[in-house]
N, C-alpha and C positions, 0 to 999 in steps of 0.2 A: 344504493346498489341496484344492479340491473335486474330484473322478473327471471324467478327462474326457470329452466331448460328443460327439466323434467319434471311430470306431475305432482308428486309428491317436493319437488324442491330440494331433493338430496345433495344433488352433482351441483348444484351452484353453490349449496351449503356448506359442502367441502373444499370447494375452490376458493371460496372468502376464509375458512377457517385456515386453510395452509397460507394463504396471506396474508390473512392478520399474524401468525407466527414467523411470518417469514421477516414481515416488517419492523415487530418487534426485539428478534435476533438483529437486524441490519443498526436499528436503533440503540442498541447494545451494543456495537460495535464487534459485532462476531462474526469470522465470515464464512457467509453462505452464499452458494452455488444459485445461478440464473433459474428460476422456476420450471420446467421441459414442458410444462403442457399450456396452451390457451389459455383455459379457462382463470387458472391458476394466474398467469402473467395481466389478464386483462382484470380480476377482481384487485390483485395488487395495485394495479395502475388507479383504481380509482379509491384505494386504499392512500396512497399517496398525497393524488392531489384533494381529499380531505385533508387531511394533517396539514399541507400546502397549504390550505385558504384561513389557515389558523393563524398564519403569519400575518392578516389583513386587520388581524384584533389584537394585535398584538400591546397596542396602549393601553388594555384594559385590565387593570388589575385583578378583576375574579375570573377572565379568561388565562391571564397569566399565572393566576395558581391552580387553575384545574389543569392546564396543561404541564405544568414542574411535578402536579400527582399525575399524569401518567404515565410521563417517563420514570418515575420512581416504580409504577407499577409495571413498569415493563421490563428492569432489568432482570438478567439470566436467574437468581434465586426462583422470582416468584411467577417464573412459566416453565418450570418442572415437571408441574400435574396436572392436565390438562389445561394448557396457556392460553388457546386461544378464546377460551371463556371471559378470563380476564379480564383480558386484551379486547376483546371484543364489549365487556361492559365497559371499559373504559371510554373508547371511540364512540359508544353508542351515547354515552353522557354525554360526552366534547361535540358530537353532533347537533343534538336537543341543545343546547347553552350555547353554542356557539351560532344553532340557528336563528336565534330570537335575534342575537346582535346585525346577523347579514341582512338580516328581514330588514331592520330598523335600516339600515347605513344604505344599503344596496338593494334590497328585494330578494337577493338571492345569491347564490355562490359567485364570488368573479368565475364567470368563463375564459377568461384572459389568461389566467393565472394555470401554465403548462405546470405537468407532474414533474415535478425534479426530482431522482436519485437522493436518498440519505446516504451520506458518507459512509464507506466500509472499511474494512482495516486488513489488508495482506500483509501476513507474517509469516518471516525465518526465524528459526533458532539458531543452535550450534548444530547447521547441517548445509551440505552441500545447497548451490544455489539452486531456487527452482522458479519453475517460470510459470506464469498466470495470466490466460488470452482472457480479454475485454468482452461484452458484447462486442463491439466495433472492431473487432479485430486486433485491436493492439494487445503489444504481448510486453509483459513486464518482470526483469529477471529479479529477482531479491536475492542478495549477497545473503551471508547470515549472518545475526543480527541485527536486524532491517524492518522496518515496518513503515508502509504507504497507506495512505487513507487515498480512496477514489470514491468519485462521484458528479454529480454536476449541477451546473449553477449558473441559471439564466440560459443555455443552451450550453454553456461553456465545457469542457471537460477539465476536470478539474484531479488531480492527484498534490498530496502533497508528504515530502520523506520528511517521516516524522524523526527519521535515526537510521543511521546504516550509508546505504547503498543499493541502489538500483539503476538497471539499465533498462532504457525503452526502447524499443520500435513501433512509433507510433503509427496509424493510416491513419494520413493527413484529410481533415476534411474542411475546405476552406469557411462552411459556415457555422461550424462547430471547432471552435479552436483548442486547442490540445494545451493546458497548462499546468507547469510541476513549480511546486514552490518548496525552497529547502531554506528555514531561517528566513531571514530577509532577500534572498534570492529569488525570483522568478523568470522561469522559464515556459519561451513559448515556441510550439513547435511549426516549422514548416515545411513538413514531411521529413520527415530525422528519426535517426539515429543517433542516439545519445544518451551518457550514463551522467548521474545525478550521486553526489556523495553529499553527508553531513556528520560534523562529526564539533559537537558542542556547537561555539558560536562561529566556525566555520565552514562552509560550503562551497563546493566547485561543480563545474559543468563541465566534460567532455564534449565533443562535437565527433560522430565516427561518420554520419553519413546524412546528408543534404542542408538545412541553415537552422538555426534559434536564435529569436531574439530574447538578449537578455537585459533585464533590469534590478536595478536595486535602491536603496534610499542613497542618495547621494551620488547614485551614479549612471553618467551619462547611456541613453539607452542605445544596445549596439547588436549588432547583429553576428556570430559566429560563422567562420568557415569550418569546412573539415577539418581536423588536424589540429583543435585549439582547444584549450582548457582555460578555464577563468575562476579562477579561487576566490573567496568574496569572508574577508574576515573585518566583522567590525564594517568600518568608511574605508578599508584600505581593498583595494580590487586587484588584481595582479593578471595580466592574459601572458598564457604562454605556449608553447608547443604540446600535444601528448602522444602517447606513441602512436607509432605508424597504424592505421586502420588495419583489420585482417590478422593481426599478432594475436596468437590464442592470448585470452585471458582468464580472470576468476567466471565471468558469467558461459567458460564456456569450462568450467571443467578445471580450470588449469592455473596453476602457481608459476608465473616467470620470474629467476633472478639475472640481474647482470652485475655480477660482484657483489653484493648485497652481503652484509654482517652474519652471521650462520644465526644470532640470539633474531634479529630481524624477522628473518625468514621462518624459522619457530615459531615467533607470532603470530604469525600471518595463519601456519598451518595449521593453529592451535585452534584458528575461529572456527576449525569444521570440525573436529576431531570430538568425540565425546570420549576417547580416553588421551588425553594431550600431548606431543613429547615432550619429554623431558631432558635438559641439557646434566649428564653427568658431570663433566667437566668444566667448568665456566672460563678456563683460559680459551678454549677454543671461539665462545661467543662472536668474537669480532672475524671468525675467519670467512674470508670472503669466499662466497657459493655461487656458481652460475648456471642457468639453468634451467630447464622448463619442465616440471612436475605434476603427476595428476594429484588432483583435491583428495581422490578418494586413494590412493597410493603412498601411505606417509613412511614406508616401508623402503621405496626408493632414495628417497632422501635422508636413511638411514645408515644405504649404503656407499650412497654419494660420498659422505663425508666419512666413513670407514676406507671409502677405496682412497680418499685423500690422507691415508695418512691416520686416522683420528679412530680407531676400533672402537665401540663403547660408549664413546664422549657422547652420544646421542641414543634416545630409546625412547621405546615407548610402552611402560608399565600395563603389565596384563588387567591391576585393578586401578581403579582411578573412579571419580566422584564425576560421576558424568553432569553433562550442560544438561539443558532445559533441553528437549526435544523441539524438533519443530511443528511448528501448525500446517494444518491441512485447511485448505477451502473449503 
């Protein structure tokens, strides 16, 4: 670590202790907010690319059991009560024992070896979508029930949907490439716009604005225009139309039906809802609903289908066993 700033060594002492906690939490898979000050961002950084040069020892058996203890020591239980003590004996070991190895192989740490990002995890629950800007500006909607891991890798940028749904708008940077992987799908962006779904062993890509190339095992690698969707289940790929760019959607707020089954659209409405509707009537299920509805509005499409004819056949119960809330950053 770098000599510190102040005589006493206070302010540098606290810029390493919030980033050892911080890298700890990210290592944990929990997610936390860009660090707002210098000092904090630059002791991180070099918090990093130590853990980084651990990967160059990686053949060594008693390097690789000091390092599986301290991600054991780092998960959320046991940095409760003051963590970055922990954490910081931890690194401090993995320093000393990992120094004698660099000494021997190398002399010294690879300078080569850039700080990479640990994976981080954005999460929805059962709640309206919400959106999560990048450092680099890109902005990422999570549908609910949705979870992205970001991060990056070799300079790359790297996200991948673990589950759900997510839309991107990525800024494109041609020496850092932007790529999303859902299952065996990979997607890569060339300044786009474009929504990412998975859903078990199947996944598809949108294309709403500029090009993606995509790839999969078995199939040929191709490039998207605007207006395309490519489904990717198993060896079987299917490219097809999606709708028109500009049609409100779920990332912006909003439920579209066009004739759509009334049980369908229920569904649908039920992923945001923490108290659900509920069909009174089950003859009505299949009655076809058209129509465009706010998320947060389930009220309206109460009386959609009352004004059709149907009073009651739809509701939605004052108690009910609410979802999981959603996560904050």
């Amino acid at each position: 670590m770098s000599a510190d700033h102040s005589p006493d060594g206070r302010e540098e002492r606290t810029a390493q202790e919030a980033a050892i906690v911080h890298f700890a939490a990210r290592r944990g898979g929990r997610p936390v907010p860009v660090p707002g000050d210098a000092p904090t961002r630059a002791a991180l950084a070099e918090v990093e690319a130590l853990w980084q040069a651990l990967d160059g020892c990686a053949q060594s058996d008693e390097i690789a059991a000091l390092r599986a203890a301290a991600l054991a020591r780092t998960a959320p239980p046991t940095i409760r009560r003051r963590p970055w003590l922990a954490v910081a004996a931890t690194l401090g070991a993995l320093a000393v024992g990992v120094g004698g190895v660099l000494a021997m192989r190398s002399g010294s740490v690879p300078q080569s070896a850039a700080p990479q990002l640990a994976m981080r995890a954005l999460e929805n629950g059962a709640a309206a979508p919400r959106t999560v800007a990048l450092a680099d500006g890109t902005a990422i909607t999570l549908d609910a029930h949705s979870r992205v891991l970001v991060g990056t890798d070799g300079g790359q940028r790297r996200a991948t949907l673990a589950q759900g749904r997510a839309f991107f708008r990525v800024v494109h940077d041609g020496a850092h490439p932007f790529r999303v992987t859902a299952g065996d799908l990979a997607v890569t962006d060339v300044g786009t716009v474009f929504e990412v779904c998975r859903d078990g062993d199947a996944a598809a890509v949108t294309l709403i604005e500029g090009a993606v190339d995509v790839a999969a095992p078995g199939l040929a690698p191709r490039r998207l225009a605007p207006g395309q969707r490519l489904t990717l289940r198993g060896q079987t790929a299917l490219l097809g139309q999606a709708d028109p760019a500009g049609t409100p959607g779920w990332q912006d707020g909003m439920i579209a039906a066009d004739a759509e089954p009334l049980g369908t659209l229920v569904a649908r409405f039920n992923r945001y809802l923490a108290r659900p509707l509920v069909l009174r009537d089950a003859r009505v299920g299949s009655l076809p609903v058209s129509g465009t509805f706010r998320i947060d509005d389930p009220q309206a499409l109460i009386a959609a289908v009352a004004a059709m004819g149907h009073p009651g056949a739809l509701a939605q119960p004052a108690a009910a066993a609410a979802h999981p809330s959603a996560q904050t950053q």
